[in-house]
Backbone as a chain_set.jsonl record, in Angstrom:
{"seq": "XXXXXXXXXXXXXXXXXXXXXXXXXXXXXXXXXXXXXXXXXXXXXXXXXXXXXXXXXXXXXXXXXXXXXXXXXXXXXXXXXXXXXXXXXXXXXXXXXXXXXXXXXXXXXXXXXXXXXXXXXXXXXXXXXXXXXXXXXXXXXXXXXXXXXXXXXXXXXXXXXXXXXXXXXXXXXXXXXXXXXXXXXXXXXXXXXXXXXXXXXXXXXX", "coords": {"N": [[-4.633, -28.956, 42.443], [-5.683, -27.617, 39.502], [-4.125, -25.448, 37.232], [-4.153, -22.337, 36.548], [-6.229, -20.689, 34.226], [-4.527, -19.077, 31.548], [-4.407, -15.051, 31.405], [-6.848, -12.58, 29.891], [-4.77, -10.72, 28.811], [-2.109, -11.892, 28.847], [-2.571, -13.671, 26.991], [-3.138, -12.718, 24.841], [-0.345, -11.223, 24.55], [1.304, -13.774, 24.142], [0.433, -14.429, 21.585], [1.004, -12.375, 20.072], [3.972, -12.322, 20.604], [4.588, -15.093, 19.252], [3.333, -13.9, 16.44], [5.107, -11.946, 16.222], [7.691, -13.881, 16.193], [6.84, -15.221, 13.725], [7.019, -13.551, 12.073], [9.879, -12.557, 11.941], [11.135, -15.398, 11.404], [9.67, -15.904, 8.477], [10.876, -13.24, 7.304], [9.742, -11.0, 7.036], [9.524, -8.432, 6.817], [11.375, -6.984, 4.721], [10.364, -7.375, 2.415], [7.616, -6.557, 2.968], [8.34, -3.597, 3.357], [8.915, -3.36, 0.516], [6.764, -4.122, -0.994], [4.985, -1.973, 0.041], [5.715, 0.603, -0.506], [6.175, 0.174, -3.247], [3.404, -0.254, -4.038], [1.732, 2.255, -2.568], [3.232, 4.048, -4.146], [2.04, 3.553, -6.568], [-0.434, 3.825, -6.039], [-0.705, 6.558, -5.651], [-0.329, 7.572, -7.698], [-2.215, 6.598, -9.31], [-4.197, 7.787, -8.503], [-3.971, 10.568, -8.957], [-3.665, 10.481, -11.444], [-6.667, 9.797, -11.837], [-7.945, 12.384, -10.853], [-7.046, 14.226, -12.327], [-7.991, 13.733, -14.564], [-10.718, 13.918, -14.288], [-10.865, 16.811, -13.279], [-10.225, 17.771, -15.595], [-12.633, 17.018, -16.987], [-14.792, 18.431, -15.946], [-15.336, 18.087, -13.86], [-17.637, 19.018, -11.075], [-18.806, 18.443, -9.294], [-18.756, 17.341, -5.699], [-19.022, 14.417, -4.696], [-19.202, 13.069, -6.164], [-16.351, 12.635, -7.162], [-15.737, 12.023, -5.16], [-16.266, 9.337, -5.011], [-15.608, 8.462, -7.856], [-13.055, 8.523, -6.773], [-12.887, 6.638, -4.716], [-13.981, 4.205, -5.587], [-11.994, 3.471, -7.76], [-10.166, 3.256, -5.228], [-10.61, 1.004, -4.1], [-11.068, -0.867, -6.125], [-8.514, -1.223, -6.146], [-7.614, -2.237, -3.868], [-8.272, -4.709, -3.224], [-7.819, -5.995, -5.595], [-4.96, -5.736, -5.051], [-4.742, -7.447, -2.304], [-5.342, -9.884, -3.685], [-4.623, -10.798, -5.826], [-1.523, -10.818, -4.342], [-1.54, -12.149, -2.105], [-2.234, -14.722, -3.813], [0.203, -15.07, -5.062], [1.867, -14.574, -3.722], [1.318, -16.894, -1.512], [1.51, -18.744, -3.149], [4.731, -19.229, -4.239], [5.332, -19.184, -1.525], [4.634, -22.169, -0.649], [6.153, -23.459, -2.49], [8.625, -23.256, -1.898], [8.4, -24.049, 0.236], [7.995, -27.057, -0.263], [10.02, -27.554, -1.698], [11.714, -28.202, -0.114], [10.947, -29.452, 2.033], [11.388, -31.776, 0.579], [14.315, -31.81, 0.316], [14.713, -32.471, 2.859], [13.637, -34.606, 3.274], [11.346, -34.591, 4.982], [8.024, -34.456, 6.681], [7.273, -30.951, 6.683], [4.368, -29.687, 6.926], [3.182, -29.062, 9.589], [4.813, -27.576, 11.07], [6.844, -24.724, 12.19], [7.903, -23.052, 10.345], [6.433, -23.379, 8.039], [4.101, -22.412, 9.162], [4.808, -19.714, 9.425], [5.07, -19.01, 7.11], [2.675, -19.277, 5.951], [1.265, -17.183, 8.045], [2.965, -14.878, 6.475], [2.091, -14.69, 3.882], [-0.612, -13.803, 4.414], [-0.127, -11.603, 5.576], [1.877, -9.838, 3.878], [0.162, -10.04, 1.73], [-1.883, -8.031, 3.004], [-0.695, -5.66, 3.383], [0.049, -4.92, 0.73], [-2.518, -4.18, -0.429], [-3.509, -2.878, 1.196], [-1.899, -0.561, 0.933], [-1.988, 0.583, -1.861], [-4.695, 1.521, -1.737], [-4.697, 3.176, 0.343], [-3.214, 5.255, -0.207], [-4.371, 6.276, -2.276], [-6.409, 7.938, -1.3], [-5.875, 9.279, 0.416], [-5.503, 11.9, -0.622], [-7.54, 12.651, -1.348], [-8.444, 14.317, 1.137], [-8.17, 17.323, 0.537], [-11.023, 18.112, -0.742], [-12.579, 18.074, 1.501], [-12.936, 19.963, 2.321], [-13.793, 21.586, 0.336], [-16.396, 22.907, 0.212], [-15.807, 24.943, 1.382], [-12.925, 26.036, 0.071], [-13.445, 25.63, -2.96], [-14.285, 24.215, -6.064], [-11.868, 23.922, -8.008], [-9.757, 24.914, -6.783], [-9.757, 22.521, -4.645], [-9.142, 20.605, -6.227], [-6.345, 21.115, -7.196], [-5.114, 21.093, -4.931], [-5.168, 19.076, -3.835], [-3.65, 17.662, -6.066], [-1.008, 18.661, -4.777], [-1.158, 17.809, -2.552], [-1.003, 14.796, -2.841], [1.795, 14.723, -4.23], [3.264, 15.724, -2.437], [2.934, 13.016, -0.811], [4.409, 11.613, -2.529], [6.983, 12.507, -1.95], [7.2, 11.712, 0.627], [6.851, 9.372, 0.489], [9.61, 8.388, -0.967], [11.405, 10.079, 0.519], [11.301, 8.234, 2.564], [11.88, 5.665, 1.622], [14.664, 6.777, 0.831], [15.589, 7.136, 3.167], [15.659, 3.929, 4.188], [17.377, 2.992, 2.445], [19.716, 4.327, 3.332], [20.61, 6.611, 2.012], [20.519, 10.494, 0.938], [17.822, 11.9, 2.307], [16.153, 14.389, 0.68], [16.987, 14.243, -2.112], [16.336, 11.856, -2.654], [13.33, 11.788, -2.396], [12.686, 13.851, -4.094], [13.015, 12.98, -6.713], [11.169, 10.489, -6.219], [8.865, 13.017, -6.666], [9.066, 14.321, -9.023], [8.397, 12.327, -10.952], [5.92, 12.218, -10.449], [5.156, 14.15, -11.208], [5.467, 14.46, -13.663], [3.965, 12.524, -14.347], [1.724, 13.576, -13.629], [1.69, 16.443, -15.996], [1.879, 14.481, -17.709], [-1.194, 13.938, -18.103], [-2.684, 16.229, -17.786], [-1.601, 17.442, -20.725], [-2.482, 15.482, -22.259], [-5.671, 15.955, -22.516], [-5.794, 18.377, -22.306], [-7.352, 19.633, -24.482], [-9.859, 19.179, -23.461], [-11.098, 20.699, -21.372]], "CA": [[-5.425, -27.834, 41.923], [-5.605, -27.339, 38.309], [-3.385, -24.25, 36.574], [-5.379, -21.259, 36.342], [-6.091, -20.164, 32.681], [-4.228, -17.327, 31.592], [-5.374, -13.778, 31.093], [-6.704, -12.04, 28.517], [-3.213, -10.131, 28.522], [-1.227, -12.966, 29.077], [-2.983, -14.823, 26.071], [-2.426, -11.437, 23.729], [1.107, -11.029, 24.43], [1.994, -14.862, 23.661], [-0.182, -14.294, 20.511], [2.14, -11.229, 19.661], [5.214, -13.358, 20.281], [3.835, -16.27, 17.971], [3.559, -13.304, 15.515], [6.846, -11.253, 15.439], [8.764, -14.74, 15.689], [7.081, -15.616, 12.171], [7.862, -12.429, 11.011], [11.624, -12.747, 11.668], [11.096, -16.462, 10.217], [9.47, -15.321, 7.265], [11.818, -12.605, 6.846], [8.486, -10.469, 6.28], [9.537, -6.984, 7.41], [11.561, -6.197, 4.151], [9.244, -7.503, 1.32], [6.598, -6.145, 3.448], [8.29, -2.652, 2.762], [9.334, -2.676, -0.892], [5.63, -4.022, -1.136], [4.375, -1.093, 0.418], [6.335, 1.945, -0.994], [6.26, 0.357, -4.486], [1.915, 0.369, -4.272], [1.769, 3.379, -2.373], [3.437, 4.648, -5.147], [0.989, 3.06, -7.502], [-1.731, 4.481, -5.529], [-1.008, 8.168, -5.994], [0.098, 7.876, -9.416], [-3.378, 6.353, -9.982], [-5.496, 8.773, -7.999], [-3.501, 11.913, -9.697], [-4.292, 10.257, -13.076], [-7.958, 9.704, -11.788], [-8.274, 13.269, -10.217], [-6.954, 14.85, -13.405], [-9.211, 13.183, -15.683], [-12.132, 14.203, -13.005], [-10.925, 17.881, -13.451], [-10.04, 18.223, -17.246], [-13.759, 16.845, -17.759], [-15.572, 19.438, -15.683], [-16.598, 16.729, -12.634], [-17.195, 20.095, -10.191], [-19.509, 17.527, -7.838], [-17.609, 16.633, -4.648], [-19.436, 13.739, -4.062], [-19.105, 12.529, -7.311], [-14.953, 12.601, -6.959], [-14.964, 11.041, -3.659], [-17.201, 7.843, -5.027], [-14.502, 7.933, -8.427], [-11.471, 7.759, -6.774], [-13.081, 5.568, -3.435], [-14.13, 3.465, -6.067], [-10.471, 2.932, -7.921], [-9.071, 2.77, -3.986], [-11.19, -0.638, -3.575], [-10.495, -1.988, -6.635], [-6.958, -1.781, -6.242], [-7.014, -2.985, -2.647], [-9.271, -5.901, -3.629], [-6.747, -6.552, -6.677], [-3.71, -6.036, -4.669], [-4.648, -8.715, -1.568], [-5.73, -11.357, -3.497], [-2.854, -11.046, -6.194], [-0.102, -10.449, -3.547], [-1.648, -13.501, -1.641], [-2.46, -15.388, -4.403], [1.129, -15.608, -5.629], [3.03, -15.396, -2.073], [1.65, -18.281, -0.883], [2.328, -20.511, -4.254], [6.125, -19.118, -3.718], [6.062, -19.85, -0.18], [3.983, -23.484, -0.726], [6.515, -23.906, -3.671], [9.662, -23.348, -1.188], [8.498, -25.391, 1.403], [7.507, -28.329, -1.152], [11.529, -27.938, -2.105], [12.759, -28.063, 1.371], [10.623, -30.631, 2.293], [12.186, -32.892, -0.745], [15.802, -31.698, 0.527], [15.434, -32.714, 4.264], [12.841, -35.625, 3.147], [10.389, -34.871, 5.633], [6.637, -33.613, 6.536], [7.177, -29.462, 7.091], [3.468, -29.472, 6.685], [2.425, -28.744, 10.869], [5.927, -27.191, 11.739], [6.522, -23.265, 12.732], [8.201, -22.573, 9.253], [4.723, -23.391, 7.218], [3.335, -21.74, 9.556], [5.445, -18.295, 9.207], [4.813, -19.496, 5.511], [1.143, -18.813, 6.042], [1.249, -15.618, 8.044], [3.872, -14.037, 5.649], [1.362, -14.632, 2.895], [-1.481, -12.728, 4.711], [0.373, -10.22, 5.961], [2.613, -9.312, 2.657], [-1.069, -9.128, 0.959], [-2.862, -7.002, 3.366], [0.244, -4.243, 2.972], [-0.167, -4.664, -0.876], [-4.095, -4.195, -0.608], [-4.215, -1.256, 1.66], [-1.507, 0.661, 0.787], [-2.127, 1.663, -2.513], [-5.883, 2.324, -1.675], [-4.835, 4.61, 1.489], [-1.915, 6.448, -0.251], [-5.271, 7.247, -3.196], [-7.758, 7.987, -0.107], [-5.245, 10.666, 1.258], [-5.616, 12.804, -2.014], [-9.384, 13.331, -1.012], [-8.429, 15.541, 1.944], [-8.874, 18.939, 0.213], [-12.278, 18.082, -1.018], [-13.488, 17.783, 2.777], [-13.038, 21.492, 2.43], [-14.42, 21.785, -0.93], [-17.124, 23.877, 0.032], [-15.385, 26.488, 1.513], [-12.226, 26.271, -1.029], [-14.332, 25.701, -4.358], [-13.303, 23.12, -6.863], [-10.406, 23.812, -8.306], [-8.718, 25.246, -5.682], [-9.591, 21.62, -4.043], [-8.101, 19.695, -7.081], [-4.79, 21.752, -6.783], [-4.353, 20.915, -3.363], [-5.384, 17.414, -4.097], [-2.451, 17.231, -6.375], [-0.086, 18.741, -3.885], [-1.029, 16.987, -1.417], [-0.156, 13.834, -3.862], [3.493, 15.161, -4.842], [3.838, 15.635, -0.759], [3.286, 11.473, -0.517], [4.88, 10.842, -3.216], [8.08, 12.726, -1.494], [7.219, 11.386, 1.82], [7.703, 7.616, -0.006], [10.626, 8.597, -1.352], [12.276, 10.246, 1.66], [11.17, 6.935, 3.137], [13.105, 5.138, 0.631], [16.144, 7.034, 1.313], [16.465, 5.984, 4.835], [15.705, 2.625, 3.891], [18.774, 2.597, 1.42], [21.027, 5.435, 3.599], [20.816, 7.671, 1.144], [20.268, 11.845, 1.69], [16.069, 11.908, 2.189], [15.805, 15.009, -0.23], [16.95, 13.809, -3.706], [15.107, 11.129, -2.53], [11.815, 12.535, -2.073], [12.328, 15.007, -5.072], [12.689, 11.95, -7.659], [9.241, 10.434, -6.788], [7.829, 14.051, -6.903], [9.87, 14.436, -10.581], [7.445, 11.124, -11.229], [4.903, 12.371, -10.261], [4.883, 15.847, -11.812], [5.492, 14.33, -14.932], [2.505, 11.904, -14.874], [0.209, 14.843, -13.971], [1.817, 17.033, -16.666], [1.481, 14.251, -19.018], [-2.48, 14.063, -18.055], [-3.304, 17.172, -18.626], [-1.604, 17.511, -21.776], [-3.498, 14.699, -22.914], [-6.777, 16.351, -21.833], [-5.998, 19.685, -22.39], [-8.456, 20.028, -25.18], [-11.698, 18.806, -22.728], [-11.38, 22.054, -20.02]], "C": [[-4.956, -27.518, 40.503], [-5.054, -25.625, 38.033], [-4.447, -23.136, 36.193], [-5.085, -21.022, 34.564], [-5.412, -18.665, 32.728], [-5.048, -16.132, 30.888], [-5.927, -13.772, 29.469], [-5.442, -11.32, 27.765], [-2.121, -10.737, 28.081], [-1.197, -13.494, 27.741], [-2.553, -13.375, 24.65], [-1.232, -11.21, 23.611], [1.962, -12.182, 24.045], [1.458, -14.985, 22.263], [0.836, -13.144, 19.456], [3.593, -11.544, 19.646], [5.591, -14.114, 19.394], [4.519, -14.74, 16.812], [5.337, -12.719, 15.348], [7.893, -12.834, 15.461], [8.624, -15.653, 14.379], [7.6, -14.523, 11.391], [9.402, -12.337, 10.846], [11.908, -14.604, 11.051], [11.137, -16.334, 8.724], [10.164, -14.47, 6.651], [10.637, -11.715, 6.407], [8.807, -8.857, 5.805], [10.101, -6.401, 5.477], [10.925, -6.644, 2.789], [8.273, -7.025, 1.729], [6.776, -4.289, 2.804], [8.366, -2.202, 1.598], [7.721, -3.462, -1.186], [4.791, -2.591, -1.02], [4.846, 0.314, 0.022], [5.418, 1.21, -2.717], [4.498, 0.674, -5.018], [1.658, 1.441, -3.764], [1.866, 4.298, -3.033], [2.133, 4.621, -6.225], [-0.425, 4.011, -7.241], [-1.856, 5.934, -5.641], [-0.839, 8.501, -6.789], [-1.613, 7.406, -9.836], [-4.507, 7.573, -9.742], [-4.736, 10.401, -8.359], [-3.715, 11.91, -10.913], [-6.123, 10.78, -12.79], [-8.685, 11.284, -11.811], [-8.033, 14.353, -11.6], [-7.426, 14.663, -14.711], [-10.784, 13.817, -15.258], [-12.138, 16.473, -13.629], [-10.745, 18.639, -14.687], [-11.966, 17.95, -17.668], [-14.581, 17.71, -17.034], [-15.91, 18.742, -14.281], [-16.006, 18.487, -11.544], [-17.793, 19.509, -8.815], [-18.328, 16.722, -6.444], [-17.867, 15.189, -4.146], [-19.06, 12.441, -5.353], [-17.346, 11.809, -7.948], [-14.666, 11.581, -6.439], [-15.363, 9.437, -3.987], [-15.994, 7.406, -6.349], [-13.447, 7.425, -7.475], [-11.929, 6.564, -5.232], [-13.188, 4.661, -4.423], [-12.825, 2.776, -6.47], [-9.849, 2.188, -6.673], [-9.482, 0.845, -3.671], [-11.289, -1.374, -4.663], [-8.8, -2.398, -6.756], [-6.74, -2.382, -5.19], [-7.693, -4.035, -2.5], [-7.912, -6.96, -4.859], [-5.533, -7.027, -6.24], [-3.842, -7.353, -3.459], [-4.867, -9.977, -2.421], [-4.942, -11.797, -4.96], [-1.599, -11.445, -5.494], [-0.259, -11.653, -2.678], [-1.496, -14.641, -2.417], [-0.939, -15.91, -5.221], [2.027, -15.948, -4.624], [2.289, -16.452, -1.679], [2.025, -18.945, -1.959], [3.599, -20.159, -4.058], [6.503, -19.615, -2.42], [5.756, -21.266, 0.406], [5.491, -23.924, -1.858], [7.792, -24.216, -2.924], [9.968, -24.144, -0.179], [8.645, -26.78, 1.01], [9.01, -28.527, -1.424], [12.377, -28.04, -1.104], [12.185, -29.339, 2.071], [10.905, -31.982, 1.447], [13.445, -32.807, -0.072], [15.472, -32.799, 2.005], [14.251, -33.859, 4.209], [11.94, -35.919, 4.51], [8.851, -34.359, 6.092], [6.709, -31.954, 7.578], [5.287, -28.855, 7.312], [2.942, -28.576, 8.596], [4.006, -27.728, 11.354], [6.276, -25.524, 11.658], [7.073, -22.753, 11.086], [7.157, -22.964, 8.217], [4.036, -22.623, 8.334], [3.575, -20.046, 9.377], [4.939, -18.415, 7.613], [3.512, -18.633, 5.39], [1.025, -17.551, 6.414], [1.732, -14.171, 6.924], [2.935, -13.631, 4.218], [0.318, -13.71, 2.972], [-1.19, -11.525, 5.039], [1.084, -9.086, 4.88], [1.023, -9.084, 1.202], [-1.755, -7.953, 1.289], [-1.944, -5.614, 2.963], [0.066, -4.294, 1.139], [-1.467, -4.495, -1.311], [-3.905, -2.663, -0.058], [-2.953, -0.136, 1.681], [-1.336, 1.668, -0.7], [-3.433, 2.234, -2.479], [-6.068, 3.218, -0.19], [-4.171, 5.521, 1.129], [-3.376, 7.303, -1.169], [-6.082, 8.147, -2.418], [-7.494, 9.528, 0.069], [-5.066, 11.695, 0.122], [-6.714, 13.825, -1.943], [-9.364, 14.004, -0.183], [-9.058, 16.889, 1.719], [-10.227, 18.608, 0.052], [-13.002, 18.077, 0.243], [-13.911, 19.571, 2.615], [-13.226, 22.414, 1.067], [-15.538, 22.646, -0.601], [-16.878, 25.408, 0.523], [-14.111, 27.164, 0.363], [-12.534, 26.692, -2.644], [-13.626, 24.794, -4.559], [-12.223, 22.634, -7.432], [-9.73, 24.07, -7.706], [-8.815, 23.499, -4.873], [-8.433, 20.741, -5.12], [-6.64, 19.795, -7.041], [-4.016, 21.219, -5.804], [-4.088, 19.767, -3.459], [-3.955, 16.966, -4.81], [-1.086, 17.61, -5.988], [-0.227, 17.999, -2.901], [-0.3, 14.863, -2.104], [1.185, 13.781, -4.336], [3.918, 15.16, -3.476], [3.603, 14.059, -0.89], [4.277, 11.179, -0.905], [6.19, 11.516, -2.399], [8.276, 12.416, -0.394], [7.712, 9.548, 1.253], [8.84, 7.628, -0.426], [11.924, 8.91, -0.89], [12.651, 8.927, 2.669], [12.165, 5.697, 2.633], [14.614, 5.075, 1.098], [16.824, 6.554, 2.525], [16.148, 4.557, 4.955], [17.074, 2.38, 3.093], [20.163, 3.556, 2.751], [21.305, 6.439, 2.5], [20.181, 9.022, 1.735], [18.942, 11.552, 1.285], [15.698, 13.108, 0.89], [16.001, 14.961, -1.568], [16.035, 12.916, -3.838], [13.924, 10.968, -2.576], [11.588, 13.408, -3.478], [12.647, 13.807, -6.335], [11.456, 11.434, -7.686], [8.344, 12.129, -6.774], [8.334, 14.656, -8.573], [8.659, 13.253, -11.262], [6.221, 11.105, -11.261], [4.094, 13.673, -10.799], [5.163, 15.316, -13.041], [4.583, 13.619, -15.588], [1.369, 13.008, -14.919], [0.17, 15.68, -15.407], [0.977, 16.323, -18.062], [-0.237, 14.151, -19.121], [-3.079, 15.066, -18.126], [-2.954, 17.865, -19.446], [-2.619, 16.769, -22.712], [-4.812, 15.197, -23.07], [-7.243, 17.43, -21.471], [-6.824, 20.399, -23.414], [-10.284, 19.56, -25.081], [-12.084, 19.978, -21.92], [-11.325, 22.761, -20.957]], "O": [[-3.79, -27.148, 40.371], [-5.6, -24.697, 38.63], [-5.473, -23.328, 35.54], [-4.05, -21.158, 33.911], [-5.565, -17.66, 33.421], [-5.991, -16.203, 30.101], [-5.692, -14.421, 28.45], [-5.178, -11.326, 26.563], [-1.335, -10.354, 27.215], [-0.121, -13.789, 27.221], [-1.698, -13.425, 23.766], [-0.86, -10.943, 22.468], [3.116, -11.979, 23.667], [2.127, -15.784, 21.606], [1.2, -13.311, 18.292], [4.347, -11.092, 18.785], [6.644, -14.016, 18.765], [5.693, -14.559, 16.491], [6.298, -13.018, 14.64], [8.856, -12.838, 14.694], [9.457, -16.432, 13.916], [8.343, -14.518, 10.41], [10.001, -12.087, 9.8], [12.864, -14.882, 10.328], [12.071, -16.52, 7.946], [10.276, -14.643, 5.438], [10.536, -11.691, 5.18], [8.45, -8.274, 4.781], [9.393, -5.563, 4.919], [11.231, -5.814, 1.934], [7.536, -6.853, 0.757], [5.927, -3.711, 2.125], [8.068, -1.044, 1.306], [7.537, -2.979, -2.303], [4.048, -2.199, -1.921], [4.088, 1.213, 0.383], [4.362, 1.645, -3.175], [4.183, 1.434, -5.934], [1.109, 2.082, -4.659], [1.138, 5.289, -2.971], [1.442, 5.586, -6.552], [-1.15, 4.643, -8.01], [-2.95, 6.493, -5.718], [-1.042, 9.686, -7.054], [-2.134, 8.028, -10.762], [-5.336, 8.077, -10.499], [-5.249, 11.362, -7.786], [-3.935, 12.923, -11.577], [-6.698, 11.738, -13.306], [-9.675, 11.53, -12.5], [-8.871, 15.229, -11.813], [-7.247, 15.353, -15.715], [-11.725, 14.066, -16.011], [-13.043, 17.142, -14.127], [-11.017, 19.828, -14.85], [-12.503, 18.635, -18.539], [-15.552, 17.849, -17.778], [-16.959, 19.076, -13.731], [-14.888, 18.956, -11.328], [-17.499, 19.844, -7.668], [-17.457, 15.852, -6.464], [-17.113, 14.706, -3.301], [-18.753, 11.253, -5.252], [-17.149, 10.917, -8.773], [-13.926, 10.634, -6.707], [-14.886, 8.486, -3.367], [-15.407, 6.333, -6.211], [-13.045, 6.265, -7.373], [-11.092, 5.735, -4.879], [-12.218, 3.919, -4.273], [-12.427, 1.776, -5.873], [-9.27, 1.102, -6.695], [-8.839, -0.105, -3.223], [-11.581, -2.557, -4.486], [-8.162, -3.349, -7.207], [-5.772, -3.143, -5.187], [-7.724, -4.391, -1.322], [-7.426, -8.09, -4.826], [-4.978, -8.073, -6.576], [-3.064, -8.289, -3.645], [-4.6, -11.071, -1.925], [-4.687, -12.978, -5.192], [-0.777, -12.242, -5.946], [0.775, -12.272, -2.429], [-0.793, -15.562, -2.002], [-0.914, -16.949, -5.882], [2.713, -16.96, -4.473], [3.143, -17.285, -1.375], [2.907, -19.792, -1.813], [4.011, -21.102, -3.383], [7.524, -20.234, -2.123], [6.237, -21.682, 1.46], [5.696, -25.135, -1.776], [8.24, -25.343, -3.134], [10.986, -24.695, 0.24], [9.252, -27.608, 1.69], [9.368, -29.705, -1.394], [13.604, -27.978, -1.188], [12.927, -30.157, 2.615], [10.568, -33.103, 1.829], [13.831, -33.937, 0.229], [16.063, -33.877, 2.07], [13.832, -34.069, 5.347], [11.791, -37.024, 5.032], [8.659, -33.407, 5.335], [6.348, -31.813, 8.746], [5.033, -27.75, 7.79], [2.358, -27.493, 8.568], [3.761, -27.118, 12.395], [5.694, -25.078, 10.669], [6.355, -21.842, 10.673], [7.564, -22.429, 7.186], [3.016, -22.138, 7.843], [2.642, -19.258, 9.22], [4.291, -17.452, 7.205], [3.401, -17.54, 4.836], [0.749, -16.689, 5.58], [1.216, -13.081, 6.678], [3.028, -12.561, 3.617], [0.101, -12.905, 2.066], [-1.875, -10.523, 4.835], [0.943, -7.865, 4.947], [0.932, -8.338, 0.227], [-2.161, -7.084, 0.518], [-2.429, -4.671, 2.337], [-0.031, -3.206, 0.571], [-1.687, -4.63, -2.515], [-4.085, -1.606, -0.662], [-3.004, 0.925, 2.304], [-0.88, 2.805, -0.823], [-3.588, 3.316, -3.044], [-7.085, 3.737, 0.271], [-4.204, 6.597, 1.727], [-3.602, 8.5, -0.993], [-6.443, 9.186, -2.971], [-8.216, 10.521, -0.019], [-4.067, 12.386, 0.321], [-6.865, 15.014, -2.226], [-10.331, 14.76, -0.271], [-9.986, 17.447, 2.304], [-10.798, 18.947, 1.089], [-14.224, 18.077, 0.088], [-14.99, 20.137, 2.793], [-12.892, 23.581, 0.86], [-15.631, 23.418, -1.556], [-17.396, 26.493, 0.261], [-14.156, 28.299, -0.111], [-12.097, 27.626, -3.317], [-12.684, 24.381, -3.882], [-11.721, 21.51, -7.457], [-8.667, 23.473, -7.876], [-7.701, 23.195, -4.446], [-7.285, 20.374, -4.865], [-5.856, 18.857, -6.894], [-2.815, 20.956, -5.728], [-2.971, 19.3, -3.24], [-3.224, 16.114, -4.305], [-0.1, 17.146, -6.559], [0.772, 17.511, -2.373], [0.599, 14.123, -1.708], [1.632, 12.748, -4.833], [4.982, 14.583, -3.252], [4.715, 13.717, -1.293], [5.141, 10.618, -0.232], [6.699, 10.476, -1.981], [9.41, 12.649, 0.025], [8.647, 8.832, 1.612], [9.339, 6.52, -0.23], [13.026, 8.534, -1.289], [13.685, 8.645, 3.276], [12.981, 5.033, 3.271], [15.386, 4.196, 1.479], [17.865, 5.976, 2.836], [16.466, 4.032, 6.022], [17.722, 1.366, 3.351], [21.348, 3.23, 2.816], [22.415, 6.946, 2.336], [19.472, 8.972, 2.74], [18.716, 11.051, 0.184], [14.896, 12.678, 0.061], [15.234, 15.608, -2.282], [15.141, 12.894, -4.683], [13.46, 9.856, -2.829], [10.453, 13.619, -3.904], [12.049, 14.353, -7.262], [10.657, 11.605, -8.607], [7.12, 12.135, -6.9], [7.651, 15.544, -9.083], [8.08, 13.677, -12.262], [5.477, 10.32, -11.849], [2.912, 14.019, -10.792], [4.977, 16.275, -13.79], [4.266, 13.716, -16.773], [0.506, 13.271, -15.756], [-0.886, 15.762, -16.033], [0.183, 16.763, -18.894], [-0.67, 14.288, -20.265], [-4.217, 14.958, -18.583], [-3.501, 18.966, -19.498], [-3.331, 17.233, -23.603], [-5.255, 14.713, -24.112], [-8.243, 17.753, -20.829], [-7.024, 21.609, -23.308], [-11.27, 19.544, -25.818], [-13.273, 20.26, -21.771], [-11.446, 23.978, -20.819]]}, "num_chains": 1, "name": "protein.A"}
């Protein structure tokens, strides 16, 4: 009697195996995070530029906001996968190509090209969608733009932006062992100083 096929469960959980044992191949986990803080970052420094350009020029339309900065979020997470792919795999094609010279043989079908491959998709998608979710999460207040008004949304908008940026930062810290609150209050020092400098710049349009 022929071996029964396995589940759908069965077949998901050896699929999930496969995966985390390229990720500890690949070594993905901690380029995956200094990927993902350092655009994250990127992403709320852009959409605090964007949002303060939006509000020095009069933009009082909420609809009109959400389509700027959605717009920015998808070209940066368009920019960032197919950059962040486009160079991890030639690094991780380039490493194999020198390992396969050392041990003079074909790595091409074998589980380390294959971690090769995942590491590449996976270290893009975190460099695609996290600086266009850290911009996304900016747009909150504006849901409540019609009961707040406009500027009171923008405000929030850029608190709620100085809160990421200290939530990446705290994040940071316990990534290094360091205390979470200097931590957190350096990217919000970074971030209060890009806003400042944007609406100095732009303080003779409002």
């Amino acid at each position: 009697m022929s071996a029964s096929r396995p589940s759908l469960a069965g077949r998901l959980r050896e699929t999930l195996a496969t995966f985390r044992h390229y990720h500890e191949v690949a070594e993905v986990g901690e380029i995956a995070r200094r990927y993902f803080a350092m655009n994250a970052f990127d992403g709320v420094l852009t959409a605090i530029g964007v949002l303060a350009g939006a509000w020095l020029g009069g933009v009082e339309d909420v609809r009109t906001v959400v389509v700027v900065v959605l717009t920015t979020a998808v070209g940066m997470a368009v920019s960032g996968f197919y950059g962040s792919y486009l160079v991890e795999r030639a690094e991780r094609e380039r490493s194999l190509h020198d390992l396969e010279s050392s041990t003079l043989s074909d790595l091409g079908d074998s589980t380390i090209a294959a971690a090769s491959r995942y590491a590449a998709v996976v270290i893009a998608l975190v460099d695609g969608s996290s600086p266009a979710a850290a911009a996304l999460v900016t747009l909150v207040p504006f849901l409540f733009a019609g009961a707040l008004g406009s500027d009171a949304a923008y405000l929030l908008a850029f608190a709620v932006g100085l809160a990421e940026l200290f939530g990446l930062g705290a994040f940071l810290g316990a990534v290094s062992r360091q205390r979470l609150w200097p931590s957190g209050l350096k990217l919000v020092a970074a971030g209060a100083a890009a806003l400042v400098i944007s609406l100095l710049l732009g303080g003779g349009v409002r």
